[in-house]
C-alpha positions in Angstrom: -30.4 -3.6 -6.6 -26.7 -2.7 -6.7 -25.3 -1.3 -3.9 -23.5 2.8 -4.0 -19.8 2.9 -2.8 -17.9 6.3 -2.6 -14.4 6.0 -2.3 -13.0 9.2 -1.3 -9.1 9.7 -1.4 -8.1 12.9 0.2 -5.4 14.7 -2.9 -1.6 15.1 -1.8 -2.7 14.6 1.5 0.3 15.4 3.9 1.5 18.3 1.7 -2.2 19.7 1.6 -2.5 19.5 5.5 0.9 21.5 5.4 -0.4 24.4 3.0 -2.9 24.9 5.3 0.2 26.7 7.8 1.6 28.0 4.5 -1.0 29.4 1.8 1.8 31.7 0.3 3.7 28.6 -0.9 0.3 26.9 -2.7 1.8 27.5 -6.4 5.6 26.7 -5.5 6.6 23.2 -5.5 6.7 21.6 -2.5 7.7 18.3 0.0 7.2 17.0 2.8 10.0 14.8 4.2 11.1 13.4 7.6 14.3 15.7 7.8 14.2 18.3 5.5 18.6 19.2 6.5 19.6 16.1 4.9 20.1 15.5 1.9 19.4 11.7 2.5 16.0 12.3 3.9 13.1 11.1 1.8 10.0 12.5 0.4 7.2 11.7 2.1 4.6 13.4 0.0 4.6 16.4 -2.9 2.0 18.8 -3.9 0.7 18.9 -7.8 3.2 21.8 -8.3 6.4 19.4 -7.4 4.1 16.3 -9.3 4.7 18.3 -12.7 8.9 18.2 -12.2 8.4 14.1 -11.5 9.3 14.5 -7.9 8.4 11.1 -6.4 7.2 9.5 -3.2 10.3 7.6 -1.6 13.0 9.4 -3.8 15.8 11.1 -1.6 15.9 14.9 -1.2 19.0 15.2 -2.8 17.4 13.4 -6.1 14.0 15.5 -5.4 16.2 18.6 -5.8 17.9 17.8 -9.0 14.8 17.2 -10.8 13.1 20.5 -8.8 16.3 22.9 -7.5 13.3 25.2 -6.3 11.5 22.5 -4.3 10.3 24.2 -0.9 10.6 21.2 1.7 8.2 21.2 5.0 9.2 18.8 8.0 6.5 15.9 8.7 3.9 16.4 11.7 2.0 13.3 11.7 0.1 13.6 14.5 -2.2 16.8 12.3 -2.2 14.2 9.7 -4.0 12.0 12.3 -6.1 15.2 13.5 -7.2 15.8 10.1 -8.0 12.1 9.1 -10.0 11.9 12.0 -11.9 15.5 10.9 -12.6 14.1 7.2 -14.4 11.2 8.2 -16.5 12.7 10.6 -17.8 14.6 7.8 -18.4 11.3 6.0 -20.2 10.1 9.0 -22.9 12.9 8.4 -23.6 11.4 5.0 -24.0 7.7 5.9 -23.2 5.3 8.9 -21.4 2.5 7.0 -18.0 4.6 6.6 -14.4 2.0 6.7 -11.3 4.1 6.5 -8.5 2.1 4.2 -5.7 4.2 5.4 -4.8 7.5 6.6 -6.0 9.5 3.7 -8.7 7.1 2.3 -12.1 5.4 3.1 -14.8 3.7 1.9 -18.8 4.6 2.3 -21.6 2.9 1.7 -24.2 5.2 0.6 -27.0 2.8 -0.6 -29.2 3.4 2.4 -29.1 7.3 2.7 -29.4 8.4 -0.9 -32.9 9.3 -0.2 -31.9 11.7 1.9 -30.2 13.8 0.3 -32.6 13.6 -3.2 -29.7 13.0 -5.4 -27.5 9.9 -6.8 -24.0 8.7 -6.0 -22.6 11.2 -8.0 -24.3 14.4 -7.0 -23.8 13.0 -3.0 -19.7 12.7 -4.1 -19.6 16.1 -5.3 -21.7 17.1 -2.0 -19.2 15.6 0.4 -16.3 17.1 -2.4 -17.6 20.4 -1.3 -17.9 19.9 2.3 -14.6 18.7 2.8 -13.3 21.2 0.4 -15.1 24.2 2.4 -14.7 23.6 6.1 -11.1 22.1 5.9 -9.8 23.4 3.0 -8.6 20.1 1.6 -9.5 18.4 -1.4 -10.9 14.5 -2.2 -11.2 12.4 -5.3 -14.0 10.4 -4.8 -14.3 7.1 -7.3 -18.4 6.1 -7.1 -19.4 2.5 -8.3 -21.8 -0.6 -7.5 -18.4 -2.1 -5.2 -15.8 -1.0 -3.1 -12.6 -2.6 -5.6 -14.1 -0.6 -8.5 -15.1 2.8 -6.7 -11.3 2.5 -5.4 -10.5 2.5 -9.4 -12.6 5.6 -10.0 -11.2 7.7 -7.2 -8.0 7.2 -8.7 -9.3 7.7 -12.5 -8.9 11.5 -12.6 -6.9 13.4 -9.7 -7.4 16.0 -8.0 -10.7 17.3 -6.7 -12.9 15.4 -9.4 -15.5 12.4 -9.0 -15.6 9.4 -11.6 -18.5 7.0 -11.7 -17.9 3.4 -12.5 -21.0 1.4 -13.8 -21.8 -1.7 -15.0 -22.8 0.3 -18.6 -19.0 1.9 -18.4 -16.4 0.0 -16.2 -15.2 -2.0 -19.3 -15.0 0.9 -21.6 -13.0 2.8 -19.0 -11.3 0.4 -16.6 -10.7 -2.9 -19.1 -7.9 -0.6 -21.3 -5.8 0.1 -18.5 -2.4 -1.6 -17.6 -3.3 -4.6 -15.2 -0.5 -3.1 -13.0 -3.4 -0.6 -12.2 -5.5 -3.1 -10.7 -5.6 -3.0 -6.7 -3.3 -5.6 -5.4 -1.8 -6.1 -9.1 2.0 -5.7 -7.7 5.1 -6.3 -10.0 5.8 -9.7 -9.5 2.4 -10.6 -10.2 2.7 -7.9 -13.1 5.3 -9.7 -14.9 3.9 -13.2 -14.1 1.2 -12.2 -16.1 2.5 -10.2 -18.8 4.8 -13.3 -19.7 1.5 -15.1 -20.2 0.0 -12.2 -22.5 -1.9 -10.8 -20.0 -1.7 -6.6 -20.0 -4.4 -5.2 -19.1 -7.4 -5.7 -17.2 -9.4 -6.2 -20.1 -6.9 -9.1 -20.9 -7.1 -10.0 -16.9 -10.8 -10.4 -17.0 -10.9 -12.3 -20.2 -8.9 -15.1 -19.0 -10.1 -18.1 -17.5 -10.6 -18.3 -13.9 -9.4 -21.4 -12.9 -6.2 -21.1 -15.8 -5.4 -17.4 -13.2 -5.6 -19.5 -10.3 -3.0 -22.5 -10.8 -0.9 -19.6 -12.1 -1.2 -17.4 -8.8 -3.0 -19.2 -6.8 -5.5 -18.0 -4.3 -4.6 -14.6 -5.7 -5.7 -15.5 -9.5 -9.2 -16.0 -8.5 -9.4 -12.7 -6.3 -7.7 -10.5 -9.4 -10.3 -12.8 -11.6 -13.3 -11.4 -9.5 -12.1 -7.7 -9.4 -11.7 -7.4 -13.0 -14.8 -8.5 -13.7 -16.7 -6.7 -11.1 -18.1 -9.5 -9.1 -16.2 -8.5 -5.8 -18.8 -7.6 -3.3 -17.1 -7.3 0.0 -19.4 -5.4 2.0 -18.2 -1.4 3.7 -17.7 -2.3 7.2 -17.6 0.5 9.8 -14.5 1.4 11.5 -16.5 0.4 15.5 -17.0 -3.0 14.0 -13.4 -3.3 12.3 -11.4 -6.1 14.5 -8.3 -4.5 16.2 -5.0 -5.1 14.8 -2.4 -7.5 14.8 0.4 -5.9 13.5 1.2 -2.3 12.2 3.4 -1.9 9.3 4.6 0.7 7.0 7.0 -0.1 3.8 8.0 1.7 1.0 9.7 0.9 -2.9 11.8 3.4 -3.5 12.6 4.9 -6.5 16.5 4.8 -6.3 18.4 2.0 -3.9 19.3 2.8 -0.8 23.3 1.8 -0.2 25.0 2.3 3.1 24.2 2.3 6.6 22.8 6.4 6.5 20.6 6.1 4.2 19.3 2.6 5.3 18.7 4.7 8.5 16.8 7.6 6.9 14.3 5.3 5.3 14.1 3.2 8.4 13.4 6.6 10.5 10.7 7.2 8.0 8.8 4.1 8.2 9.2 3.3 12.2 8.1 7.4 12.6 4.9 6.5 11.0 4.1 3.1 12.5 4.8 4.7 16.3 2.4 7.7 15.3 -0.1 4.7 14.2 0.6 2.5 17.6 0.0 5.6 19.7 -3.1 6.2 17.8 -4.5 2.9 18.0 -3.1 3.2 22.2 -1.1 0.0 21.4 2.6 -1.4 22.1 4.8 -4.1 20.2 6.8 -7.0 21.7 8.2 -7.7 17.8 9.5 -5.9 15.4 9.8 -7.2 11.8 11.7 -6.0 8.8 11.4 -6.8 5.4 13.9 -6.1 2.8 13.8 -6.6 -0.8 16.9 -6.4 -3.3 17.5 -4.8 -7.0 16.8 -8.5 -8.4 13.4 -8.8 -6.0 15.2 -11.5 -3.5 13.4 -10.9 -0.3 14.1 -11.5 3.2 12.5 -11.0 6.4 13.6 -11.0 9.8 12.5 -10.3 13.5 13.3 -9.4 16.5 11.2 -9.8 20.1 11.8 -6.6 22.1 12.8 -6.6 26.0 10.3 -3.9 26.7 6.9 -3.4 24.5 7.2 -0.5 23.2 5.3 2.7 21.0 8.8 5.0 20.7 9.6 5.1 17.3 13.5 5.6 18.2 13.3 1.8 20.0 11.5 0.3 16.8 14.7 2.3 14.7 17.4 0.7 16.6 15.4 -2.7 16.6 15.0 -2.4 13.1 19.1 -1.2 12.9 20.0 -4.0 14.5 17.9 -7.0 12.2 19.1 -5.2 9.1 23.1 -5.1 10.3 23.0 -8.9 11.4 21.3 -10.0 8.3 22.2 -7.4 5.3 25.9 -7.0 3.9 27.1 -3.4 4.5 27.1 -1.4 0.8 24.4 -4.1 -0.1 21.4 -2.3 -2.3 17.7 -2.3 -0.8 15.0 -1.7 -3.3 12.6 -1.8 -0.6 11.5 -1.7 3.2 9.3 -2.5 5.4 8.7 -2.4 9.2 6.1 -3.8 10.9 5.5 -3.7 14.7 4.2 -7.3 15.3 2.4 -8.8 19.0 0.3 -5.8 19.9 -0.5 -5.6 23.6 -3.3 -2.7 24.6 -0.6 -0.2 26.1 -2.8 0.2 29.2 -1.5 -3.8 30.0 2.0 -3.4 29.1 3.0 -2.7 32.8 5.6 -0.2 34.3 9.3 -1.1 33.3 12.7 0.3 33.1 14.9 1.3 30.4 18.4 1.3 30.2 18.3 4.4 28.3 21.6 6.0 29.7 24.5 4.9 31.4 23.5 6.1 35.1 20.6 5.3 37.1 17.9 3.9 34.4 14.4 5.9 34.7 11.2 4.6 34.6 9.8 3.5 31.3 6.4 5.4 32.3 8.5 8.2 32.5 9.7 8.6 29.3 7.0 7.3 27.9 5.1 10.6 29.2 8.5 12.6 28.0 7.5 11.5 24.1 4.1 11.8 24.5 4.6 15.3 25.6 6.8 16.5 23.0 4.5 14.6 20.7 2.0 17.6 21.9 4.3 20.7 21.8 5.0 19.5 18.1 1.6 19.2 17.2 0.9 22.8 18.4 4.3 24.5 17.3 5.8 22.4 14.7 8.1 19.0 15.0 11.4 21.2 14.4 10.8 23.2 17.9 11.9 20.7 20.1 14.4 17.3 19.6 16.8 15.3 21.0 20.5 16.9 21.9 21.8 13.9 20.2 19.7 14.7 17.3 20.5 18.6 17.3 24.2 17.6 17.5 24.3 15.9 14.1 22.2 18.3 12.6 24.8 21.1 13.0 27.7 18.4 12.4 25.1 17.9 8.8 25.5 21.8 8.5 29.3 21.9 8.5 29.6 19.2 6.0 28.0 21.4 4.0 
């Protein structure tokens, strides 16, 4: 008997959480971005409102507002993104116990054992938990439903938002196999174009090639694309208790126009780092390394690293580690397509030890001590909003920002 796996993938998630604060803006279109004063900032997520004036993930404010002069921009509060993840799948936990959370706004569930239950079929339990969610937290999911987890990933992202799509073994050719391989989970340009020069564009074309032929062509990779084309992937859903921790923490981003010069190589390393310190903290975890990974215009990669004197969960120390990597290894005016920073060598924080840090030029305080400094404005932001409180260093070049203008 096939197996029932929801995919649910909460809709425009940060800039839903947001509305929440701000009901009067729900039909405006709207941002969220890591500093909504500059114009170098980047969008971090956009409502269906902003979605209609092609605002995109990544792009810069500046570019967000040319396309959308009216675009109302919210600041970033990750830690209520966390809240709220956390919220949503402990309403998936009431519908089954096999539940394995993909990322912040998405998890898998594996349904197969409590359909009885609830006396209805994967569909009718999607567009139960649709509700719930939808009614106690005022968001809204897109739930995919199919016989595996690759495939129910595919219908959750098959009509957007607030909708369910079931995937079958009667329909997933007639609705999945037209599609543009590039649509295909883990399908990512280079692959894309490795493929397309051998004919291959679509997933019908994808799953109609030989296996082994995919494989000496991408290797390991071939065979895995080979299998979730054709439906025979059948990882099973495994709970998040019984998830192994992690070893690294990353966070990377294509953007949509290059990033030249020092400031904006900042604001987009300020946006990842933000996020993978808000993921570390989560997950009560340091990093002796930080990595960065930088791709060019014509897709040359490199990646470099750095071990860190200190282990560390402040976002502002993986920024200036990151800083540093990129200045020794990238030419100044040099384009970046795309970014990544992972925070590498995870060490539970409780182990990490007390330190110091050289954090100004007189007498240096204890790392525990600042330490409990971020993690206590990381609190007063959660309650009051992350402008209310910030660095003076920060504050000074936000008004130095202002007179430029």
């Amino acid at each position: 008997m096939d197996r029932v796996i929801l995919h649910c993938d909460l809709n425009s998630f940060y800039a839903s959480v947001e509305l929440l604060d701000h009901p009067e803006l729900r039909e405006q279109p709207v941002a969220v971005c890591g500093d909504p004063e500059s114009r170098h900032g980047i969008i971090l997520a956009k409502n269906e409102a902003a979605k209609r004036f092609q605002v995109q993930t990544a792009e810069t404010v500046w570019q967000a507002r040319k396309k959308c002069p009216g675009l109302v921009l919210l600041p970033a509060h990750h830690e209520k993104y966390h809240h709220y993840s956390r919220l949503v799948n402990e309403i998936y936990d009431r519908f089954t116990d096999l539940v394995e959370p993909f990322s912040i706004d998405e998890s898998w569930l594996d349904v197969t054992g409590s359909l009885h239950l609830f006396r209805t079929d994967g569909k009718g339990l999607a567009d139960r938990i649709r509700q719930t969610v939808r009614e106690e937290l005022g968001l809204t999911i897109s739930v995919g439903v199919s016989f595996n987890k690759i495939f129910a990933k595919m219908g959750s992202d098959y009509k957007k938002p607030d909708a369910a799509t079931a995937i079958t073994r009667e329909n997933y050719q007639e609705l999945l196999w037209p599609l543009p391989v590039s649509h295909l989970i883990f399908v990512g340009r280079a692959a894309a174009r490795t493929l397309g020069g051998y004919g291959i564009r679509t997933i019908g074309d994808l799953a109609r090639t030989d296996r082994t032929a995919l494989t000496q062509l991408l290797g390991k990779q071939g065979g895995t694309l080979y299998e979730y084309a054709t439906g025979a992937e059948c990882s099973p859903v495994i709970p998040a208790r019984e998830l192994p921790p992690p070893k690294s923490v990353g966070n990377g981003l294509t953007f949509p126009r290059n990033l030249v010069g020092w400031e904006e190589l900042r604001a987009g390393v300020t946006l990842l780092s933000d996020e993978v310190a808000a993921r570390l903290r989560q997950l009560d975890m340091k990093c002796a390394t930080v990595n960065i990974a930088v791709r060019d215009p014509n897709f040359r990669d490199i990646s470099r690293q750095k071990p860190l004197g200190v282990p560390t969960y402040l976002a502002r120390e993986l920024v200036q580690a990151a800083m540093a990597l990129l200045k020794q290894s990238w030419a100044p005016g040099s384009p970046v397509r795309a970014l990544t920073v992972t925070a590498q060598n995870l060490i539970p924080a409780d182990q990490t030890g007390e330190q110091l840090d050289l954090l100004s030029p007189g007498a240096p305080p204890q790392r525990e001590k600042v330490e409990r400094i971020e993690r206590t404005m990381d609190g007063i932001r959660k309650r009051y909003g992350k402008e209310v409180i910030s660095s003076a260093r920060v504050k000074e070049r936000r008004g130095q920002e202002k007179g430029e203008k």
